[in-house]
KOLNUNU-744045 format. One line per 2 residues: number of its first residue (from 1); for each residue x, y, z of C-alpha. Coordinates in nm, 2 decimals, decimal comma. Each point is the difference from the previous one (the first is absolute). Example, Ala and Ser with C-alpha at 12.3 -4.5 7.8 and 13.67 -1.06 7.14 Angstrom:
BEGIN
1	1,23:-0,45:0,78 | 0,14:0,34:-0,07;
//
This chain:
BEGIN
1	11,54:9,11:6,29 | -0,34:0,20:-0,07;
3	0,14:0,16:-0,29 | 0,12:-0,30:-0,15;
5	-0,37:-0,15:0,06 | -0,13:0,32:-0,15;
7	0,19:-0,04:-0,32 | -0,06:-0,36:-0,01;
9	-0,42:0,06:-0,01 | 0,08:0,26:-0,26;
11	0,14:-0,24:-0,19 | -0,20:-0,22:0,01;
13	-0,34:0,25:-0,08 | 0,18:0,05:-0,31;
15	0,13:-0,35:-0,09 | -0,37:-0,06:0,06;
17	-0,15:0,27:-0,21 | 0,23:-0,07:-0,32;
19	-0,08:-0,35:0,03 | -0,35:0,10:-0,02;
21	0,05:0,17:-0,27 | 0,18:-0,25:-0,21;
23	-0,24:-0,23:0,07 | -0,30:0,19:-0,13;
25	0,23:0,08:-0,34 | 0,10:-0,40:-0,04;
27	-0,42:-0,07:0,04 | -0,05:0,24:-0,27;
29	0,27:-0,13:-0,23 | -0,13:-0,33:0,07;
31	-0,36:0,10:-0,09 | 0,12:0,18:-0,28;
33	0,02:-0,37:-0,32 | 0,23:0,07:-0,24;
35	-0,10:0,25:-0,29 | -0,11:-0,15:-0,29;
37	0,19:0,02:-0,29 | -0,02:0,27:-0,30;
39	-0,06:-0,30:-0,26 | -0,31:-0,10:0,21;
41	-0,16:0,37:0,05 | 0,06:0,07:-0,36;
43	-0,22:-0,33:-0,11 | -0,24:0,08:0,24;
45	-0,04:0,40:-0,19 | 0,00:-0,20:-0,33;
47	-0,27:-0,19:0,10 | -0,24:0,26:0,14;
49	0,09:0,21:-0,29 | -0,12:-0,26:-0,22;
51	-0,31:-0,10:0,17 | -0,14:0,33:0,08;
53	0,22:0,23:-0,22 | 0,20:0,20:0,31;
55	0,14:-0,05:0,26 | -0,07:0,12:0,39;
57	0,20:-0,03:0,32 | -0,34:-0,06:0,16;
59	-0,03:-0,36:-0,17 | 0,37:-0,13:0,18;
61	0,01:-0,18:0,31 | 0,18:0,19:0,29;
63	0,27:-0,18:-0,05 | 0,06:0,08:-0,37;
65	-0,01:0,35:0,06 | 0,21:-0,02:0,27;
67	0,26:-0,20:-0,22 | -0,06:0,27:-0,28;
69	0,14:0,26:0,32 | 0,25:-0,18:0,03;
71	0,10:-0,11:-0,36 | 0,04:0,38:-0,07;
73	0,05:0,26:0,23 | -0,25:-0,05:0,30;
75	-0,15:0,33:-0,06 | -0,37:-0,04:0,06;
77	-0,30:0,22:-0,12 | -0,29:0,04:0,24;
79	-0,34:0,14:-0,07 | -0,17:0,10:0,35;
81	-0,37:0,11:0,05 | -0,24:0,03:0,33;
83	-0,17:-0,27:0,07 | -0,32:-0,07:-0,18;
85	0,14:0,22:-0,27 | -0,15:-0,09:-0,35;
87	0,11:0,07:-0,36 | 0,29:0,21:0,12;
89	0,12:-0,07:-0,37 | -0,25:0,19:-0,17;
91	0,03:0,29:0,26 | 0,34:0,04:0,05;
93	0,02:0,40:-0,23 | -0,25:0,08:0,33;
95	0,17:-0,17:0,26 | 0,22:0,24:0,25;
97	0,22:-0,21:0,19 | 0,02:0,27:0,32;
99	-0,32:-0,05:0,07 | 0,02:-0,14:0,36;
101	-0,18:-0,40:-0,09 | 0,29:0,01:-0,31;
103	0,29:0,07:0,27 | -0,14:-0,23:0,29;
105	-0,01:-0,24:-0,32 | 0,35:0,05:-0,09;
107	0,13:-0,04:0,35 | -0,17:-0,31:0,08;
109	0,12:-0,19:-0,31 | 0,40:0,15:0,03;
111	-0,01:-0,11:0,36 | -0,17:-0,35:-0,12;
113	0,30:0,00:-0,19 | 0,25:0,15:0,23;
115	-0,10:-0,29:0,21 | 0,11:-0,30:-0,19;
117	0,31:0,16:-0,18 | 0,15:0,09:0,35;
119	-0,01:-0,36:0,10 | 0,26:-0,10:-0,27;
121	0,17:0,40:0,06 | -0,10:0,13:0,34;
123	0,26:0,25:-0,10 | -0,24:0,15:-0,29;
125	-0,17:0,36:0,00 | -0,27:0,06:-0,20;
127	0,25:0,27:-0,20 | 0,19:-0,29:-0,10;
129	-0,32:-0,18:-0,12 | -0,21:0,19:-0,16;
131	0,20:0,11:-0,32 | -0,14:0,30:-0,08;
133	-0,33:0,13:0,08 | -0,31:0,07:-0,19;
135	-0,16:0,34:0,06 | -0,32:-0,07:-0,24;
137	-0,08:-0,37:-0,05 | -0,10:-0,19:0,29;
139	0,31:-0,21:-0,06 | 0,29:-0,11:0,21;
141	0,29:-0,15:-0,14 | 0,23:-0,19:0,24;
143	0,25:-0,30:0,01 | -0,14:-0,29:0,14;
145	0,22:-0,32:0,04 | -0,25:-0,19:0,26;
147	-0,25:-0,26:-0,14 | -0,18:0,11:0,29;
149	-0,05:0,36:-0,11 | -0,12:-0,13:-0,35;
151	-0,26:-0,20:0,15 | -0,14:0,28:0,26;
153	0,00:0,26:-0,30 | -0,24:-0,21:-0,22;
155	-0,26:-0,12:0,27 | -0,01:0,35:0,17;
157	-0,31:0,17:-0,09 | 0,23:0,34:0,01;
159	0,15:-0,09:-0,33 | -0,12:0,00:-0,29;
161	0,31:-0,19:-0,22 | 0,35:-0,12:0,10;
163	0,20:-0,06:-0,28 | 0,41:0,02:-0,13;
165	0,14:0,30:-0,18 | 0,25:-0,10:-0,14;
167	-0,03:-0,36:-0,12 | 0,05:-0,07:-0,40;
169	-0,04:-0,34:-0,14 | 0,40:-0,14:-0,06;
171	0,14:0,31:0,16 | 0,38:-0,07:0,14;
173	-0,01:0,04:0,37 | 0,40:-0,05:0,04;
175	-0,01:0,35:0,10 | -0,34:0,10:0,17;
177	-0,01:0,39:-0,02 | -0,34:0,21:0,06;
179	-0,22:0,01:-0,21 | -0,03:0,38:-0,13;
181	-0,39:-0,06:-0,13 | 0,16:0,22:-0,33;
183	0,15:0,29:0,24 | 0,32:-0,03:-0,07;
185	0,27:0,26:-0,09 | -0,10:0,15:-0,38;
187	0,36:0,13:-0,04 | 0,12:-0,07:-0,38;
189	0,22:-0,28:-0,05 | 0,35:0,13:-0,20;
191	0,15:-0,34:-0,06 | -0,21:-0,11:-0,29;
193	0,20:-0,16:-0,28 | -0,16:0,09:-0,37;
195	-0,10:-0,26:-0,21 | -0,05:-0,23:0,32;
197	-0,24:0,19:0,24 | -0,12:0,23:-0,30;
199	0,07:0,14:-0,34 | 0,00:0,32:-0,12;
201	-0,30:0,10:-0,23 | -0,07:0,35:-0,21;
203	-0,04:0,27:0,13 | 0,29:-0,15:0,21;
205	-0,19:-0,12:0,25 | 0,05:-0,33:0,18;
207	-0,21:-0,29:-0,04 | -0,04:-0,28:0,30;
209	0,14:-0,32:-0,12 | -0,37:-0,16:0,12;
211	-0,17:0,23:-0,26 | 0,17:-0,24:-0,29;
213	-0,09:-0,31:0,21 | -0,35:0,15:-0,01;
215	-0,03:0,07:-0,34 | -0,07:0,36:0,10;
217	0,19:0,13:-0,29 | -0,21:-0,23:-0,25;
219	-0,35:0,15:0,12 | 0,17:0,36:-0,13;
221	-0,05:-0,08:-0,31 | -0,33:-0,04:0,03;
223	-0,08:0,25:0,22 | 0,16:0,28:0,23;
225	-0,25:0,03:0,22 | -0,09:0,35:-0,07;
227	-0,30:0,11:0,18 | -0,03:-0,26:0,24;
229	-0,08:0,09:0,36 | 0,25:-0,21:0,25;
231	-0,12:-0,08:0,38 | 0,23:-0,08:0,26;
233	-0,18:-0,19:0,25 | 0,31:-0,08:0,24;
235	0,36:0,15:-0,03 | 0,14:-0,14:0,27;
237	0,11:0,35:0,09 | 0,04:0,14:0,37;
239	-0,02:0,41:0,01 | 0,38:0,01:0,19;
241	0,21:-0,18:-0,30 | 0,27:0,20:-0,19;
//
């Protein structure tokens, strides 16, 4: 009879606890509206872009960039700072991020975050958050699927922007994969048909079929370009691709 009574109370703990638990997920679904659509984030970037000739995350509600998460792939980018930290933009070459105030920084705000994410996935780690880590930038990029989180982020005083990664205006979210921020794999592709992905130009070299769309080959006749220096500002390389 005392075992049985044991077994019943343990039971019942855990009926208890999981119920808790649901709970707190079902208030956060609840709190979380539904995500505003693509058509209505993409009007709202055409307009800023017309009325002040850009566009910034900083200008969107919580909620929009929230729905921009979760129109695309949820991955986050999050720019942290000390407190009281000014014009970390025009600093960052002399910033070093182990310096003790840029590491207390970086824990508060992944444990701001760890906090709200958890109470939709109490099961999450922060290896299974954060998708890969910064070592020079004082940046964190996570997923974030709580409004919640969104909302901390951008009134904290620890962070200095909160934006998406990988939103693109009309992008097809049928699949959702994560976004790559132009890291992806740089092996050749060896499936290209000629005459529909390129054509083949003297010396036999091949031409991409966007050169023609371009009008690339047009501007060679009036110029090759000889002597002019070329800067790369962004490659969108990472030092470990093939």
């Amino acid at each position: 009879m005392k075992k049985i009574l044991q077994h019943t109370v343990i039971a019942a703990i855990v009926l208890l606890i999981a119920c808790n638990k649901q709970e707190i997920k079902s208030t956060v679904q609840a709190n979380n509206p539904t995500a505003l659509s693509t058509a209505v984030i993409d009007a709202f970037i055409r307009q800023q872009i017309e009325l002040n000739h850009k566009f910034e995350w900083s200008t969107a509600s919580d909620e929009m960039v929230w729905s921009a998460l979760q129109q695309s792939d949820n991955i986050m980018s999050v720019g942290y700072q000390p407190e009281g930290e000014v014009n970390v933009a025009e600093r960052l070459a002399g910033i070093d991020i182990k310096e003790d105030k840029w590491v207390d920084a970086r824990e508060k705000v992944l444990n701001i975050i760890m906090g709200y994410e958890q109470a939709i996935h109490p099961e999450l780690t922060l290896s299974n958050m954060e998708q890969w880590k910064e070592n020079i930038l004082p940046v964190i990029d996570v997923r974030v699927e709580n409004l919640e989180t969104v909302k901390a982020l951008r009134a904290s005083g620890l962070v200095r922007y909160a934006e998406p990664m990988g939103y693109e205006p009309k992008q097809n979210t049928a699949n959702k994969t994560a976004s790559s921020s132009g890291c992806g794999s740089n092996v050749a592709a060896t499936n290209l048909i000629n005459e529909v992905d390129y054509t083949t130009i003297l010396p036999n070299t091949k031409q991409s079929w966007n050169y023609q769309f371009h009008g690339i080959p047009g501007a060679w006749t009036k110029t090759t370009g000889s002597g002019i220096k070329v800067f790369i500002i962004d490659t969108g390389s990472e030092f470990d691709q093939e």
